[in-house]
PALOPA-788325 format. One record per residue (C-alpha): z, x, y. Coordinates in Angstrom, 1 decimal. Each point is the difference from the previous one (the first is absolute). Layout:
<nodes>
<node <Z; X; Y>>
...
</nodes>
This chain:
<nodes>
<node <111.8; -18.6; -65.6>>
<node <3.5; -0.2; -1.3>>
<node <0.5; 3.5; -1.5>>
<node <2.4; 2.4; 1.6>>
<node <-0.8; 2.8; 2.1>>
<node <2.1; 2.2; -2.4>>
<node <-2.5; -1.7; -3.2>>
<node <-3.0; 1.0; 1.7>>
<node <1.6; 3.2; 1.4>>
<node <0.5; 1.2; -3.6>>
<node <-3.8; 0.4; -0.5>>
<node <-2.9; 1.7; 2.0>>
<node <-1.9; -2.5; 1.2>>
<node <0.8; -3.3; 2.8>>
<node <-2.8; -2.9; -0.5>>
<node <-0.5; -2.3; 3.1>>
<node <-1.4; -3.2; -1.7>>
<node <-1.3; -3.0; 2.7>>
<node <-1.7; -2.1; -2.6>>
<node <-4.1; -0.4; 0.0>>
<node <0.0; 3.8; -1.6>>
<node <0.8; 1.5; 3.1>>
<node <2.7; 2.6; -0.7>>
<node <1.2; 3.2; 1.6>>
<node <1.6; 2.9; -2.3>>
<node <1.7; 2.9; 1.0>>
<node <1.6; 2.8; -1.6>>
<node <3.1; 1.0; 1.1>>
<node <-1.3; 4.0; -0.7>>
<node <-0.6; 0.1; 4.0>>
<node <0.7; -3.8; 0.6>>
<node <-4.3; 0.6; -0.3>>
<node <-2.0; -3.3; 0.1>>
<node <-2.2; 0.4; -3.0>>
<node <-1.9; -3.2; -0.2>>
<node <-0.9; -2.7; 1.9>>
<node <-2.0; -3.0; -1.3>>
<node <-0.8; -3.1; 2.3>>
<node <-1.8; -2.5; -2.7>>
<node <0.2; 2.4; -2.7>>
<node <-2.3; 2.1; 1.9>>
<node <1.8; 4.1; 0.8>>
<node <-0.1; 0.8; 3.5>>
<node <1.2; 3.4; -0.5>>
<node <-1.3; 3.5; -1.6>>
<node <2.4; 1.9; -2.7>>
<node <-1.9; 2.7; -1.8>>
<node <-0.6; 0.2; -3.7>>
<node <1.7; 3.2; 0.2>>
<node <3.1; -0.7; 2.1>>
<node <3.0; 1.3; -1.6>>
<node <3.0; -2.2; -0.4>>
<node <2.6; 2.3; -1.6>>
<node <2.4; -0.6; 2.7>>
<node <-0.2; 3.6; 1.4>>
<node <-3.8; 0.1; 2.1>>
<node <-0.7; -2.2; 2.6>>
<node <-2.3; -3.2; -1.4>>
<node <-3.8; 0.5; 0.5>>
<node <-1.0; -3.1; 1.9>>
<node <2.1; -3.5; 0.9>>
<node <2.0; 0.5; 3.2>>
<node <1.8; 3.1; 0.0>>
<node <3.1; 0.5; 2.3>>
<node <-0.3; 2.9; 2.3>>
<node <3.6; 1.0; 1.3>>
<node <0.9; 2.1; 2.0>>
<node <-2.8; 2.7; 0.5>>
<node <-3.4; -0.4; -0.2>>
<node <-2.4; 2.4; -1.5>>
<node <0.8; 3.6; -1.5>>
<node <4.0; 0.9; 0.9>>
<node <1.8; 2.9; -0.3>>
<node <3.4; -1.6; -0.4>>
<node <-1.9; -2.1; -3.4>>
<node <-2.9; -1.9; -1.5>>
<node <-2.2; -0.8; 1.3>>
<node <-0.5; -3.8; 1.9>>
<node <3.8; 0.6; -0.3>>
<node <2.6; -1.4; -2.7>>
<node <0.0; -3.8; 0.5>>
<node <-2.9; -0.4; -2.1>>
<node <1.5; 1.9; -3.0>>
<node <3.6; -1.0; -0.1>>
<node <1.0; -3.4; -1.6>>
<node <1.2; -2.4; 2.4>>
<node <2.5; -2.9; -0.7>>
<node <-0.6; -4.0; -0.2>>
<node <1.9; -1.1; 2.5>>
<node <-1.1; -3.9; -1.0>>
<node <-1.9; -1.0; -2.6>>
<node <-3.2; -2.3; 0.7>>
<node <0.8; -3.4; 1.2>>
<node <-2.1; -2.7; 0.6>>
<node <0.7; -1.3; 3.9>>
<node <-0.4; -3.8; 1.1>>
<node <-3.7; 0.8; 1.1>>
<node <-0.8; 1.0; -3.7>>
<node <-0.5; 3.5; 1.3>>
<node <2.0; 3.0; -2.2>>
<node <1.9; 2.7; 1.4>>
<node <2.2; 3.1; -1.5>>
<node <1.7; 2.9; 2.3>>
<node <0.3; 3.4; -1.2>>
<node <1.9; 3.1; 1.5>>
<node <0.2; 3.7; 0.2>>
<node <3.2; 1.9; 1.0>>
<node <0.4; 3.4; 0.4>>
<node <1.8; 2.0; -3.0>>
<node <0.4; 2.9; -1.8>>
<node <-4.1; 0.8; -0.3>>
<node <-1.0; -1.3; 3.3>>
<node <2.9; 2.4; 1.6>>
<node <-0.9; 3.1; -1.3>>
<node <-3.2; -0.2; 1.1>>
<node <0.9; -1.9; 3.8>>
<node <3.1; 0.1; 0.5>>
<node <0.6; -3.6; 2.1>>
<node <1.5; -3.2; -1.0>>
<node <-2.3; -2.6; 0.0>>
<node <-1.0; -3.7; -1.3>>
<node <-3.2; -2.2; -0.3>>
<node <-0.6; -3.2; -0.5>>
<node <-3.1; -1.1; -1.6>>
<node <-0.7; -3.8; 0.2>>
<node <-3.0; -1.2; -1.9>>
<node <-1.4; -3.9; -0.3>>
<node <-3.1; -1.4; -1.8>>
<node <-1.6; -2.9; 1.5>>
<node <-3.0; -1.6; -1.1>>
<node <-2.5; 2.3; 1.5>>
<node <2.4; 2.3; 1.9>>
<node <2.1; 3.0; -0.9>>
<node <3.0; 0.7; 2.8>>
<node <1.7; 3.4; 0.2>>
<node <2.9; 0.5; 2.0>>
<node <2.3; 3.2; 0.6>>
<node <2.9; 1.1; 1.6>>
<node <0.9; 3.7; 0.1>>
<node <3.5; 0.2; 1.5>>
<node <2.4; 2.9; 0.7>>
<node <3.5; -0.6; -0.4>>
<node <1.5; 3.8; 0.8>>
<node <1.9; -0.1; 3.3>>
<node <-1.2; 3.6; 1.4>>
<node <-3.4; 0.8; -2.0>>
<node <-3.2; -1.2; 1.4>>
<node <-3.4; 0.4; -2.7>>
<node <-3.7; -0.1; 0.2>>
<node <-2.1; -1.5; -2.4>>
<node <-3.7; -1.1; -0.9>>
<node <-0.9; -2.8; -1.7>>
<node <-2.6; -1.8; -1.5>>
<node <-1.4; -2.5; -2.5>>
<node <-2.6; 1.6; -2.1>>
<node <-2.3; -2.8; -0.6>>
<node <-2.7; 0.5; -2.6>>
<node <-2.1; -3.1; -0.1>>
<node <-2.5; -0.8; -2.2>>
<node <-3.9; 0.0; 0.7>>
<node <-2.9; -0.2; -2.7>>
<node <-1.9; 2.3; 2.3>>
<node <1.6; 2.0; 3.4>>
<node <-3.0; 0.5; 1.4>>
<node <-0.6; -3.7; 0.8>>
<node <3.5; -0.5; 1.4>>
<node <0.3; 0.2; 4.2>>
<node <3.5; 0.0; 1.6>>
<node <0.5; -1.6; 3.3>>
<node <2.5; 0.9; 2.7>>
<node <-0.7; 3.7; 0.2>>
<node <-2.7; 0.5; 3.0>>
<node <1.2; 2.1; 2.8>>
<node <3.4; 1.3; -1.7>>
<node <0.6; 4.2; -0.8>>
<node <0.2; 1.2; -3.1>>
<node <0.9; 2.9; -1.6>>
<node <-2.7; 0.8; -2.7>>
<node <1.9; 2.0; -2.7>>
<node <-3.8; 1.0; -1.8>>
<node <-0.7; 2.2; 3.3>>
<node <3.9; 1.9; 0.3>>
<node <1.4; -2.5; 2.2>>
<node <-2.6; -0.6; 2.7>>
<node <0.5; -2.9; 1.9>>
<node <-3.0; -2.2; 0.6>>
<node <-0.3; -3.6; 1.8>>
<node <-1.7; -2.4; -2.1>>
<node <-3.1; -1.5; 1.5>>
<node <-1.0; -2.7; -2.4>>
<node <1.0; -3.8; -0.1>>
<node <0.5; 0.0; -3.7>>
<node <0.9; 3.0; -2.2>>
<node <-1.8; 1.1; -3.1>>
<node <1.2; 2.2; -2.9>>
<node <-3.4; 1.9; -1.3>>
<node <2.0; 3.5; -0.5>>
<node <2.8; 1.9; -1.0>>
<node <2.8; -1.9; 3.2>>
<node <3.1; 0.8; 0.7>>
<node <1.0; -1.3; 3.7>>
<node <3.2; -0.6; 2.3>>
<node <-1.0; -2.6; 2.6>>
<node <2.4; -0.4; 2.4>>
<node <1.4; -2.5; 2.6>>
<node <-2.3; -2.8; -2.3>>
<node <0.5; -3.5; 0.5>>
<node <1.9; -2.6; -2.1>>
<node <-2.7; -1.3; -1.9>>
<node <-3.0; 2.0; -2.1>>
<node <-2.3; -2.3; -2.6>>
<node <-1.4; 1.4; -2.6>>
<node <-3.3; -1.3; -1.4>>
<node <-2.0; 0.2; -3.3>>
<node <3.7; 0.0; -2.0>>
<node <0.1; -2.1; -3.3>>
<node <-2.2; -2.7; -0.5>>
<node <-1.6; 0.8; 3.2>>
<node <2.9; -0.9; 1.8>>
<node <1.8; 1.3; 3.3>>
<node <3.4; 1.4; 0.0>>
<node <2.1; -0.4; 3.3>>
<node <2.7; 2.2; 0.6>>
<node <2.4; -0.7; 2.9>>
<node <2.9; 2.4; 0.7>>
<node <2.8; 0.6; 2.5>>
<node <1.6; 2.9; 1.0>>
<node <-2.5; 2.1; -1.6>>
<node <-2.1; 2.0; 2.6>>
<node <-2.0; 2.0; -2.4>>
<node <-2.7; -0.7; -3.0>>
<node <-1.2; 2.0; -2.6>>
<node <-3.5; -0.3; -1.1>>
<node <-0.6; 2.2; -3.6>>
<node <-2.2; 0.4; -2.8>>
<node <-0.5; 2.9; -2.4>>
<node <-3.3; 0.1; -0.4>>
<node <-1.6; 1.7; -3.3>>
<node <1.5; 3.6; 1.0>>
<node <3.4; -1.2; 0.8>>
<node <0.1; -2.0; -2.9>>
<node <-0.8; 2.7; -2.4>>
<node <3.2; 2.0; 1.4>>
<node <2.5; -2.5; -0.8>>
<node <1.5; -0.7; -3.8>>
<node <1.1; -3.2; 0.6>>
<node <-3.4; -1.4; 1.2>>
<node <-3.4; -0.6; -1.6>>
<node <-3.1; 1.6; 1.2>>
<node <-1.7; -3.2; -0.2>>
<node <2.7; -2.0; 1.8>>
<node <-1.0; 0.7; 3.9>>
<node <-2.3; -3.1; 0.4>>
<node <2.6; -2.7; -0.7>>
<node <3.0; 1.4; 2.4>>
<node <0.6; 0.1; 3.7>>
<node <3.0; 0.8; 1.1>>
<node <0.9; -1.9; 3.5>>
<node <3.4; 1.4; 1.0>>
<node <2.4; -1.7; 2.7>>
<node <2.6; 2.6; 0.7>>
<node <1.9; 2.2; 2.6>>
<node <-1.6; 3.4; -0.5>>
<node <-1.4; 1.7; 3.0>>
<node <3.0; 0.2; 2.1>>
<node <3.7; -0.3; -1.9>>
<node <2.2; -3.1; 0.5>>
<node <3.5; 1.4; 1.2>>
<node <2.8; -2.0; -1.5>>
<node <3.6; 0.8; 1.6>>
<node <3.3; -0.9; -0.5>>
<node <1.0; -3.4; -1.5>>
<node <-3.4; -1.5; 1.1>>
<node <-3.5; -1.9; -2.1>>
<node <-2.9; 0.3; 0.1>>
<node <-2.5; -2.9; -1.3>>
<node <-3.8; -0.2; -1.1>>
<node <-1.4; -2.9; -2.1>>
<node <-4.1; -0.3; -1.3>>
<node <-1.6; -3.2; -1.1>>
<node <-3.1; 0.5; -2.7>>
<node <-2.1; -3.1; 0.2>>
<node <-2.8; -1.2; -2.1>>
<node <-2.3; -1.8; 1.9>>
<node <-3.5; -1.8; -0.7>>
<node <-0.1; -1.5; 3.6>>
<node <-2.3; 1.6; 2.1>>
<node <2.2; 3.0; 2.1>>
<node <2.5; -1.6; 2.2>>
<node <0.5; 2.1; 3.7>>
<node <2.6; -0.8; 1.3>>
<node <0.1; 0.1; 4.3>>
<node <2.7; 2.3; 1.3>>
<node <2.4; -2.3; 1.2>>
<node <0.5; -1.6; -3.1>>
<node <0.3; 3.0; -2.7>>
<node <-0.6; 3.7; 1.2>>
<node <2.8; -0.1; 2.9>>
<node <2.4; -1.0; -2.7>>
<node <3.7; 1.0; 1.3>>
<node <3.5; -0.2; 0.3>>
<node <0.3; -2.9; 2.1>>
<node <-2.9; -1.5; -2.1>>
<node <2.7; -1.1; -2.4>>
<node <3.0; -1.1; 2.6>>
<node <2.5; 2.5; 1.3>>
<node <-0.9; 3.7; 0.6>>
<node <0.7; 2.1; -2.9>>
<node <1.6; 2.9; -0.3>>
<node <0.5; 1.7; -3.0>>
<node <3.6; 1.4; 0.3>>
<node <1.6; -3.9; 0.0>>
<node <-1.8; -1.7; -2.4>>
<node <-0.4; 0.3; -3.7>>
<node <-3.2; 0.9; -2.2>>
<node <-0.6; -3.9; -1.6>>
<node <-0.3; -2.5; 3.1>>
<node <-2.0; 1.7; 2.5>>
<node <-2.5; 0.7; -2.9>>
<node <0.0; -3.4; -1.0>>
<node <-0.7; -1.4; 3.2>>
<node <-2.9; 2.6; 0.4>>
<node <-1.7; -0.9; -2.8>>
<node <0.1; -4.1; 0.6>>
<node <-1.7; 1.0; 3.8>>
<node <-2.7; 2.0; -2.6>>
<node <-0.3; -2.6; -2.5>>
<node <-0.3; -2.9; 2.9>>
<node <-2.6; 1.8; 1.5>>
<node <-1.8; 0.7; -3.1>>
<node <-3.0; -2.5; -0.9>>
<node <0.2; -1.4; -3.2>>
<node <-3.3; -0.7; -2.5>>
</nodes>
């Protein structure tokens, strides 16, 4: 844990090492997550195809999706955060707890500009624990007369040795848009959602916490998140998967993409002002923990002490502060 940020920085990769072969490694192509393994075991899909040349956007991990989502006129698509190298801020260090933690950023410059023309920076702020992987951002604006709007959105693909067994919780009574049927917007009926066809879904206004079942080993993934209204539910299918290079035909079975993000509505960013978001990814083999309302879903400002507001107060405490409320109301195997 003792090598410099500007060491590491030199290369393309960041490793997150806890011990007990549980290890987090991103490439700094993106700042994408591109493996996860809690025991030695993966928790997360990259294809056999996914190009890392440093120019395409990685086929699988956790992609960065900043600052439009979707097809955009201004640019690529899913935006340019994904596909632009971002800095080490710090290299991984071990904390008191045994946990591991690095920070990476992304500042507007001379590409980002001439395709959106607005200063901005975020701060990505990842730690490993044992069975836990926290994200947490900050997206701040420091111009003193430009206002921005932005998507965003953590494009997680998480691994499954059959998507058709998996069910995802959390999702009963929310609207989505279903992007297989040009947009339509549908309420979803069912307790659990299952993935049996070509899905490509914005739910919107979902609640903190989804768990996915059926991941690896049998396991259930919980993903917690604040500040992200919106997920994303997607799978190729055969026919999709066909249509894209970077993909295998065979590879639909083994990925679900489960995406915390701000996508349906814009966040608006003005003047001088942050905006915050964090997700926790948690590998559990405890039968599914619901939490009562009081305790997790109203999560809020005065949750965590004073009222917040986001044109006084830096990126790093609040988020820190947040994510001990998360990780105290978490259960623990």
């Amino acid at each position: 844990m003792a090598t410099t940020a500007a060491a590491v920085a030199a290369t393309s990769v960041v490793v997150l090492d806890r011990g007990n072969n549980t290890t987090c490694t991103i490439n700094l192509h993106g700042a994408t997550v591109v493996s996860w393994r809690v025991n030695n075991q993966e928790q997360l899909f990259v294809s056999k195809l996914a190009s890392f040349d440093g120019k395409k956007a990685i086929r699988g991990g956790i992609p960065f999706v900043f600052p439009q989502f979707g097809a955009w006129s201004f640019g690529p698509q899913h935006g340019f955060a994904r596909i632009t190298r971002w800095h080490l801020d710090r290299a991984p260090e071990r904390l008191h707890n045994g946990d591991v933690e690095a920070i990476f950023s992304l500042m507007d410059n001379e590409f980002t500009r001439s395709i959106w023309n607005y200063q901005f920076r975020i701060t990505y702020r990842l730690i490993l624990r044992e069975k836990e992987l926290h994200f947490h951002i900050g997206v701040y604006n420091p111009s003193k007369d430009l206002s921005f709007t932005f998507n965003m959105l953590l494009h997680t693909y998480l691994k499954v040795p059959d998507v058709r067994r998996c069910q995802i919780t959390g999702l009963q009574g929310c609207h989505f848009i279903d992007k297989t049927r040009e947009g339509a917007l549908y309420q979803e009926g069912r307790e659990v959602v299952t993935v049996n066809e070509w899905t490509d879904r914005i739910y919107q206004h979902t609640p903190q916490e989804h768990v996915i079942t059926n991941v690896v080993s049998g396991r259930k993934m919980r993903l917690h998140k604040y500040n992200f209204p919106d997920t994303v539910i997607w799978n190729p299918w055969i026919d999709r998967s066909r249509e894209m290079s970077d993909f295998g035909d065979d590879e639909f079975p083994n990925m679900l993409c489960v995406e915390a993000g701000n996508v349906s509505a814009p966040v608006i960013l003005l003047p001088g002002t942050a905006f915050e978001a964090s997700q926790i990814l948690q590998v559990a083999k405890c039968p599914y923990y619901k939490p009562t309302k009081d305790r997790l879903v109203n999560i809020n400002y005065n949750t965590v002490g004073e009222s917040y507001h986001s044109t006084s107060h830096t990126t790093g405490s609040f988020i820190d502060v947040v994510s001990e409320v998360q990780r105290r109301q978490m259960p623990f195997d």
